[in-house]
C-alpha positions as CSV (number, residue, x, y, z in Angstrom):
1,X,116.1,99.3,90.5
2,X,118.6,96.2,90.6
3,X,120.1,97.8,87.4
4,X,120.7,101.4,88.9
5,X,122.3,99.6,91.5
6,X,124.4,97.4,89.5
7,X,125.7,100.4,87.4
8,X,126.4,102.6,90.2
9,X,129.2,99.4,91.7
10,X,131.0,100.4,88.3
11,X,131.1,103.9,89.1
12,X,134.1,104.2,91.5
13,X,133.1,106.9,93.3
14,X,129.6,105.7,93.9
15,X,130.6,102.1,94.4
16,X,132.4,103.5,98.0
17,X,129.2,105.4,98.7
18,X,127.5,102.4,98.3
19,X,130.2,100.4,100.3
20,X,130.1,102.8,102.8
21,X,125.9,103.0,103.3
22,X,126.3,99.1,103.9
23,X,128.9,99.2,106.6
24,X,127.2,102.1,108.4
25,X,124.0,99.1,107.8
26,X,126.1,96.5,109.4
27,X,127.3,98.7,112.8
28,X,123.2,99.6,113.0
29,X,122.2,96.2,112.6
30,X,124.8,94.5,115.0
31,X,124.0,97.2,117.5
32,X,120.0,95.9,117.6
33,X,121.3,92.8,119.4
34,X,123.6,94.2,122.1
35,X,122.1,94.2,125.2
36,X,122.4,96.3,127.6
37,X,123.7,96.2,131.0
38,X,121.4,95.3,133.8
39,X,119.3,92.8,132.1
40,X,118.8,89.3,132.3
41,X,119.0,87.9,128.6
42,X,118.0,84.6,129.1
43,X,114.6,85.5,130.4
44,X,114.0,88.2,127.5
45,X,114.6,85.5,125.6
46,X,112.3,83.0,127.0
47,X,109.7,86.1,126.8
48,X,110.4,86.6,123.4
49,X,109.9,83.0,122.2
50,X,106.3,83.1,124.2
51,X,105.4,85.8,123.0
52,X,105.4,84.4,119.6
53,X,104.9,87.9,117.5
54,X,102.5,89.4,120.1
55,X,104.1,92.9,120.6
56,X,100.7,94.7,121.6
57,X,100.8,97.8,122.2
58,X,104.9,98.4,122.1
59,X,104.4,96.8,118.4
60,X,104.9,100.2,116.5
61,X,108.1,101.4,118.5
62,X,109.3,97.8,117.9
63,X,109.1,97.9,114.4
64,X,111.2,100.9,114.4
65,X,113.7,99.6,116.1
66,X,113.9,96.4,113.9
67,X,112.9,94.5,117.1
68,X,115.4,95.8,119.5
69,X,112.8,97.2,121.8
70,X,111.5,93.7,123.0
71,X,114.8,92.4,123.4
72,X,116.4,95.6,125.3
73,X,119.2,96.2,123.4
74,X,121.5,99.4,123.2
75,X,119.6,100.6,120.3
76,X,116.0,99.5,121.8
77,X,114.9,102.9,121.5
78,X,115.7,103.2,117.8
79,X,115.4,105.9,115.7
80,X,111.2,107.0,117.1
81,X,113.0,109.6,119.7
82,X,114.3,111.4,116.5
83,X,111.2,110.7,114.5
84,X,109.3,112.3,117.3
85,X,111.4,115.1,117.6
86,X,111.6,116.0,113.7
87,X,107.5,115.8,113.8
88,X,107.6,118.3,117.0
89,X,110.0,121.0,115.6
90,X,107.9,120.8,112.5
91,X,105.3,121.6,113.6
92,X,105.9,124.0,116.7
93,X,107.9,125.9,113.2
94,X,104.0,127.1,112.8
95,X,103.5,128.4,116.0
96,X,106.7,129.9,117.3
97,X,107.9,132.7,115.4
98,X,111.4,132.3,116.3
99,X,111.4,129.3,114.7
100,X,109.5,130.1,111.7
101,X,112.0,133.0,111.0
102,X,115.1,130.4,111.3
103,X,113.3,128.4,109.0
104,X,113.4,131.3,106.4
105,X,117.0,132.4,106.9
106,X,118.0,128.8,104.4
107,X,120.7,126.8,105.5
108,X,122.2,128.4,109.0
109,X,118.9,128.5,110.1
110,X,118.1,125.0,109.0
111,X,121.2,123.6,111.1
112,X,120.4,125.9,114.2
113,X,116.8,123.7,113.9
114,X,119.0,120.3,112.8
115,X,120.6,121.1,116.1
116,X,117.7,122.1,118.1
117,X,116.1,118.8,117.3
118,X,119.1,117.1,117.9
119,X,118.4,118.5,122.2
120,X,115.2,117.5,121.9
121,X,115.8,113.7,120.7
122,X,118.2,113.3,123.5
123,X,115.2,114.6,126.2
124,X,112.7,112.3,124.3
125,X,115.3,108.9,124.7
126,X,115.9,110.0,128.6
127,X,112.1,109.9,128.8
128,X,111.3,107.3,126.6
129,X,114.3,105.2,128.0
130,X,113.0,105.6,131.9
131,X,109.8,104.5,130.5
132,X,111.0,101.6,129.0
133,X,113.0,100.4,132.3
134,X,109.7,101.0,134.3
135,X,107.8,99.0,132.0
136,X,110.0,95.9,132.1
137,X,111.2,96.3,135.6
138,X,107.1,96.0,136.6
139,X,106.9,93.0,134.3
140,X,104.2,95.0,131.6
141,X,106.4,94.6,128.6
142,X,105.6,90.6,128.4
143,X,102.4,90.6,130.4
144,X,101.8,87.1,129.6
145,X,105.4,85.7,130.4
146,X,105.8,84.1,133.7
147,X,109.3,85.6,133.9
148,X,108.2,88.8,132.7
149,X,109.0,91.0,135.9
150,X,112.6,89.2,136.5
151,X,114.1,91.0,133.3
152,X,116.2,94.0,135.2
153,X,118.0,92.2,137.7
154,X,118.8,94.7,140.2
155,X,116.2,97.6,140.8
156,X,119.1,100.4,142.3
157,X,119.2,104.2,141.1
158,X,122.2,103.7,139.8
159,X,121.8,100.4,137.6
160,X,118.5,102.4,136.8
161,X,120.8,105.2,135.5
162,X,123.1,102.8,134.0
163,X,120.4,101.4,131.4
164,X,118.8,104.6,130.4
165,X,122.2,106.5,129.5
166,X,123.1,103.2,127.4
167,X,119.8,103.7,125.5
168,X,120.1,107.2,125.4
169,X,123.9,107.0,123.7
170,X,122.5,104.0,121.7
171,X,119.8,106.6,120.0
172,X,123.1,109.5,120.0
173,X,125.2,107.1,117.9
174,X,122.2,106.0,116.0
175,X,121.5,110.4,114.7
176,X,125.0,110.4,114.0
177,X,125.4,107.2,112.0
178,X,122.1,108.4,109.7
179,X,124.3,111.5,109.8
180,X,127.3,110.2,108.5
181,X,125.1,108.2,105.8
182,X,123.8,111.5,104.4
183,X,126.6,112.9,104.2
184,X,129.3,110.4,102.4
185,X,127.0,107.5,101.6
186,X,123.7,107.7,99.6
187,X,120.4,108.5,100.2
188,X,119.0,110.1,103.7
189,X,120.8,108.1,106.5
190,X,117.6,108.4,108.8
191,X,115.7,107.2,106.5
192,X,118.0,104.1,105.3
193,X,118.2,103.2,108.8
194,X,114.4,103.4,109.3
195,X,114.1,101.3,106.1
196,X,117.0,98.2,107.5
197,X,115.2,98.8,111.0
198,X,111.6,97.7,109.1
199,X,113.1,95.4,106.6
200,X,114.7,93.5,109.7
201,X,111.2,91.8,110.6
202,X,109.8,90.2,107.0
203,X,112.0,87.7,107.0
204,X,110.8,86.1,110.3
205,X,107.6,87.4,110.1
206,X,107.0,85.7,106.7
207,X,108.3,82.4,108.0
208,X,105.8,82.7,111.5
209,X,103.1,83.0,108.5
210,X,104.0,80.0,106.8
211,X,104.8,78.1,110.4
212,X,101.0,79.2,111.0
213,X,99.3,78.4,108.2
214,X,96.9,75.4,108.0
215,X,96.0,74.8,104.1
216,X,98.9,72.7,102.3
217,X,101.2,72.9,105.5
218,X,101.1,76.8,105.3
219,X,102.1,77.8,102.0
220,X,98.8,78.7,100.4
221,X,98.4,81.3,103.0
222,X,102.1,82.1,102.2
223,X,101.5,82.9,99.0
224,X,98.5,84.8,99.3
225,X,100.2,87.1,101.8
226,X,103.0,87.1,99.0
227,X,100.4,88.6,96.5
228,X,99.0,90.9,98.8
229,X,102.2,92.6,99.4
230,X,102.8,93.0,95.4
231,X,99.3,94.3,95.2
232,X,100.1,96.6,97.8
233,X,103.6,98.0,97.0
234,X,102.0,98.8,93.4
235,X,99.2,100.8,94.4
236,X,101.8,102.5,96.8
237,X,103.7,103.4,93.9
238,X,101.3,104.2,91.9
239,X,99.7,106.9,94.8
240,X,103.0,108.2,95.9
241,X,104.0,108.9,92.3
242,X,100.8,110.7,91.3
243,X,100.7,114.9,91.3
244,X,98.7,117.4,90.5
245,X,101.2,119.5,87.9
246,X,99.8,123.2,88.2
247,X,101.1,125.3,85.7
248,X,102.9,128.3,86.4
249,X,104.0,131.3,84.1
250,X,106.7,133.9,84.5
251,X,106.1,137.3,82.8
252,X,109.4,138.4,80.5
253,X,111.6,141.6,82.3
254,X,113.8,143.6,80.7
255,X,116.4,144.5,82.7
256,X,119.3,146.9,80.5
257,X,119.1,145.2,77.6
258,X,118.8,141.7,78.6
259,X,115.5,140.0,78.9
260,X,114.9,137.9,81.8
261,X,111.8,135.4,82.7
262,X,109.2,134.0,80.2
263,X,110.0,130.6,81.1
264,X,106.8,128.2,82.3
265,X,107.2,125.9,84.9
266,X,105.0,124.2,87.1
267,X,104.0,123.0,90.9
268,X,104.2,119.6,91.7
269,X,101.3,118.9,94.0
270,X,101.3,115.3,95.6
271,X,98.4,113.0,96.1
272,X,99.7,111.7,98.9
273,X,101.3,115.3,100.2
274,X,101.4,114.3,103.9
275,X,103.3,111.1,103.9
276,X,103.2,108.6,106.5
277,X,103.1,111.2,109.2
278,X,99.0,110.8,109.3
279,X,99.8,107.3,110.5
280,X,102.4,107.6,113.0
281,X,100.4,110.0,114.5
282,X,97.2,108.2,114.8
283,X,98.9,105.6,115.9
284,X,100.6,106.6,118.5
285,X,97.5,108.7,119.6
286,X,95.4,105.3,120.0
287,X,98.1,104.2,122.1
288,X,97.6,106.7,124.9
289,X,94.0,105.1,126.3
290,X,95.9,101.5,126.5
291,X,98.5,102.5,128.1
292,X,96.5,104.6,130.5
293,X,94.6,101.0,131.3
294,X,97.6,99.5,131.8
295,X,99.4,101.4,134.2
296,X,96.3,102.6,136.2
297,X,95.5,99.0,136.9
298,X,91.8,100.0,137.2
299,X,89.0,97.9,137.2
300,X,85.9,100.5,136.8
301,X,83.5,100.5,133.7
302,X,85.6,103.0,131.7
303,X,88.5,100.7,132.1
304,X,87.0,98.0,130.8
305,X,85.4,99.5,128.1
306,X,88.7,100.8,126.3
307,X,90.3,96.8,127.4
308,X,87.6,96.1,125.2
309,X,87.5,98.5,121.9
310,X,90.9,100.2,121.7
311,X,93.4,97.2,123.2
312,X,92.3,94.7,119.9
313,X,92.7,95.9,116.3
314,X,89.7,93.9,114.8
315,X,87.1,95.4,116.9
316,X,85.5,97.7,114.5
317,X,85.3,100.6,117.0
318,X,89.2,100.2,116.7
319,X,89.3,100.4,112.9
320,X,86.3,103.3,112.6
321,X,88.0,105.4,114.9
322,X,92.2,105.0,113.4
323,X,90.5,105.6,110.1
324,X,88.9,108.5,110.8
325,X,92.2,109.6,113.1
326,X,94.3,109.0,109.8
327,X,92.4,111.3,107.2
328,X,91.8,113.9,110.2
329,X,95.9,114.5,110.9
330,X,96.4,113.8,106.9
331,X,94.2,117.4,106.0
332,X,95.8,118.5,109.5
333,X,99.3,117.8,108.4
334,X,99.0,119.2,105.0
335,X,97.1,122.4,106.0
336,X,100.8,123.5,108.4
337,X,102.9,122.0,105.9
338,X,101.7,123.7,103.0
339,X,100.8,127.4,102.8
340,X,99.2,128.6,99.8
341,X,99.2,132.2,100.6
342,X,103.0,131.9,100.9
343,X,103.2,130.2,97.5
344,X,100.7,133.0,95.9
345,X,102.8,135.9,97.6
346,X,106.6,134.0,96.4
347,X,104.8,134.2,93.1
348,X,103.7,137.6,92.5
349,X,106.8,138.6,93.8
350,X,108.9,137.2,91.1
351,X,106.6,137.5,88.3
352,X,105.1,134.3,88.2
353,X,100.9,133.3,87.7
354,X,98.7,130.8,87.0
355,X,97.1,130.9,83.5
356,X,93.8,131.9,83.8
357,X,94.0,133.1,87.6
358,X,94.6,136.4,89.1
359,X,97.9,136.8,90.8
360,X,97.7,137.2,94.7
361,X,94.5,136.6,96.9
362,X,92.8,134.7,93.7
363,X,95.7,132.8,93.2
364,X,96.2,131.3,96.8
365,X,92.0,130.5,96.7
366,X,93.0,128.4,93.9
367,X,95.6,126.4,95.3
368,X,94.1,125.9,98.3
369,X,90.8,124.4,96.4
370,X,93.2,122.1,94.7
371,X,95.0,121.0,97.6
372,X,91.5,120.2,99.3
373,X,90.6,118.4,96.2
374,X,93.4,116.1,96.2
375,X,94.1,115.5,99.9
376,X,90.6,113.5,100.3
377,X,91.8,110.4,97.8
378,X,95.5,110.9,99.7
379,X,93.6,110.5,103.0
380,X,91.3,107.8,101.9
381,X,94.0,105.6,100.5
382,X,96.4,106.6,103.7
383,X,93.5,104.8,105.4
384,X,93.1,102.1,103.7
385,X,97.0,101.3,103.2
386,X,96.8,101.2,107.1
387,X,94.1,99.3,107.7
388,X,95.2,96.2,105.5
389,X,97.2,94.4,108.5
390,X,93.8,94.5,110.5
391,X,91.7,93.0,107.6
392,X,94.7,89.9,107.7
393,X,94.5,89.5,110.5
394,X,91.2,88.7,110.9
395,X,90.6,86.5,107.1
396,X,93.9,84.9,107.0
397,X,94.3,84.4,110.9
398,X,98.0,85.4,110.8
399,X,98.6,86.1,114.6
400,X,100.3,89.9,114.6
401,X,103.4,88.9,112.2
402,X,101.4,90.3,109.2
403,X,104.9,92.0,107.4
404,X,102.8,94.3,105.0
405,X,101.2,96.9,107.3
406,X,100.3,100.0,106.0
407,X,103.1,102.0,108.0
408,X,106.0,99.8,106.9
409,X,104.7,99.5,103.4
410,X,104.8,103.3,102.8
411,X,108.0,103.7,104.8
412,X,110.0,101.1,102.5
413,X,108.7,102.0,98.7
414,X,108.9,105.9,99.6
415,X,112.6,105.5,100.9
416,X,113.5,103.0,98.2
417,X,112.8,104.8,95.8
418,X,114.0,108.5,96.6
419,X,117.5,105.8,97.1
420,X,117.4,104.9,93.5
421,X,116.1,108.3,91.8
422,X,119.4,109.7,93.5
423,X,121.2,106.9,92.6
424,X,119.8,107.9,89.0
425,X,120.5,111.2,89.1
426,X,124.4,110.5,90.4
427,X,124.6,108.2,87.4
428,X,123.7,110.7,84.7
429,X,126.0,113.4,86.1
430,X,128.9,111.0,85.5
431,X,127.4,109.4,82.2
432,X,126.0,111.5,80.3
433,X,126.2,111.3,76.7
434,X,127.8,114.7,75.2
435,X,127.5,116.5,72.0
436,X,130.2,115.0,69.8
437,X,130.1,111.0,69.5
């Protein structure tokens, strides 16, 4: 990885990509500790330092935003209100046909859905943005700060209105910085942002670890968390490189006198075909019953009962039921995102089958077996990535500053390395080696 990058600063043209990505990295990373207007910094501080790591149940939106939610800055928001709105579109794509037919159309009708999500991300910050006010104006975003409900210093409409448009902007300036990434720098720009926005926190979060530790002033439990991470980034790797290669053959045509097709190919079929999708969206479904609590303020039985088995991670109610969430959306998320019939039918059409299988209905039967097949292990280990912070937690008593959760894990190692295979492939079409040396 180090050496792709190191060749590619040799490479003019890729060495002001690169220059380029980490400038746009700078602007996103200074604008995560602006704050915004309305809000009393010295007490989001003092929150901040009592909190000590305890994000509860904003910790997910907060690791997005590389810790800019909990201190209220103009990026708080992040980049979750585009996240949110990609997953929507995607998967509304299956239900409306409008959509599905813009979809088909290839690139005009992909930017008429870039675009559409684009409207949609700026609803999602308004929301998410009024939300966020509400919370800290009420004092819920540092529940147990003392100072926690003097953060927004004056409660008017209009300082009100003031805050969310900064946010909102703040998540505007964020779509077109990733834009402006993807376009002259390298790699996706959302997802370099998500992967600074993620990065941000290991540094600090490491450090609480060692600061917490109680076996040779902290640094045995340092290391182990060290080895853990390695442990875990390699079976990442490992999972998110693995596919099921299904070989396809194209029948020869003569067409005048020229021959076309006979060529065999094949269809790359991913263990992991969902992603980290499965995980986002179980964990922002588990969310919903806390925050319920918290805002309701209620004290009757029901109440209590989710206080007590959906508010803590280590309560094994907790951990059964954001497993079994996980590998539920994973065969959800795969079953809209991958359509065999469509594959069987874009087969027959030009001439292509499967060895051994019938082209048409046969053929989708078999593909859809398959992708059965391989989804359980991709759901199983999406489960188990994810529940690795909760199993720290608990043995190595780290607090909630445990850096190698199963989200951000997945997040970093799949974005760095689609980075460096395009890195690769932008190195070999300016060095390659040609016939005559």
């Amino acid at each position: 990885m180090l050496t792709a990058f190191a060749r590619a600063f040799k490479t003019p043209d890729l060495r002001k990509k690169l220059l380029f990505t980490l400038g746009i990295i700078v602007l996103f990373r200074l604008g995560q500790h602006i704050p915004i207007p309305g809000i009393d910094y010295k007490n989001v501080q003092t929150c901040m330092d009592l909190a000590k790591g305890q994000q509860g149940l904003f910790g997910l939106v907060n690791m997005f935003s590389g810790g800019a939610l909990l201190q209220i800055t103009i990026f708080a928001l992040g980049i979750m209100p585009y996240i949110t709105a990609s997953i929507i579109l995607q998967l509304l794509t299956v239900v409306i046909p409008r959509l599905e037919a813009l979809k088909k159309e290839g690139q005009a009708g992909q930017g008429k859905i870039t675009q559409y999500t684009r409207y949609l991300t700026i609803a999602l910050a308004i929301l998410q943005g009024t939300g966020l006010v509400a919370t800290a104006r009420s004092g819920s975003l540092f529940q147990s700060c003392p100072v926690g409900g003097q953060i927004v210093r004056d409660d008017s409409i209009f300082t009100t209105a003031v805050m969310v448009i900064t946010m909102t902007a703040g998540t505007a300036l964020i779509m077109w910085l990733g834009e402006l990434v993807t376009d002259r720098g390298i790699g996706n720009g959302m997802s370099i942002l998500m992967f600074v926005s993620i990065a941000a926190g290991f540094p600090s979060a490491m450090w609480s670890i060692k600061q917490q530790g109680k076996i040779m002033d902290g640094w045995l439990e340092f290391g182990l968390v060290i080895l853990c991470g390695l442990a875990m980034v390699g079976l990442v790797v490992f999972v998110e490189q693995a596919q099921r290669r299904i070989p396809v053959q194209y029948a020869k045509r003569m067409i005048g006198r020229r021959s076309y097709g006979g060529t065999s190919t094949y269809i790359p079929m991913k263990v992991n075909q969902a992603g980290v999708i499965p995980v986002i969206f179980a964990s922002s479904l588990l969310y919903i019953p806390a925050l319920i609590v918290q805002f309701s303020n209620s004290k009757a039985g029901w109440a209590t009962w989710i206080s007590q088995n959906f508010v803590k991670g280590d309560h094994p109610i907790y951990i059964a039921t954001y497993f079994l969430l996980i590998v539920f959306f994973a065969f959800f998320y795969v079953a809209i995102s991958f359509n065999p019939e469509e594959v069987a039918d874009n087969m027959k059409k030009y001439g292509g089958f499967i060895p051994g299988i019938r082209a048409g209905r046969p053929t989708a039967e078999y593909l859809s077996y398959v992708l059965n097949r391989i989804t359980w292990p991709g759901a199983l280990y999406l489960g188990l990535i994810a529940l690795v912070p909760t199993v720290a937690l608990v043995t190595l008593n780290a607090n909630q500053n445990f850096p190698f959760g199963g989200t951000s894990i997945l997040i970093i190692v799949g974005v760095g390395l689609e980075t460096v295979k395009q890195i690769e492939s932008q190195l070999q079409q300016r060095h390659y080696e040609g016939f005559l040396r």
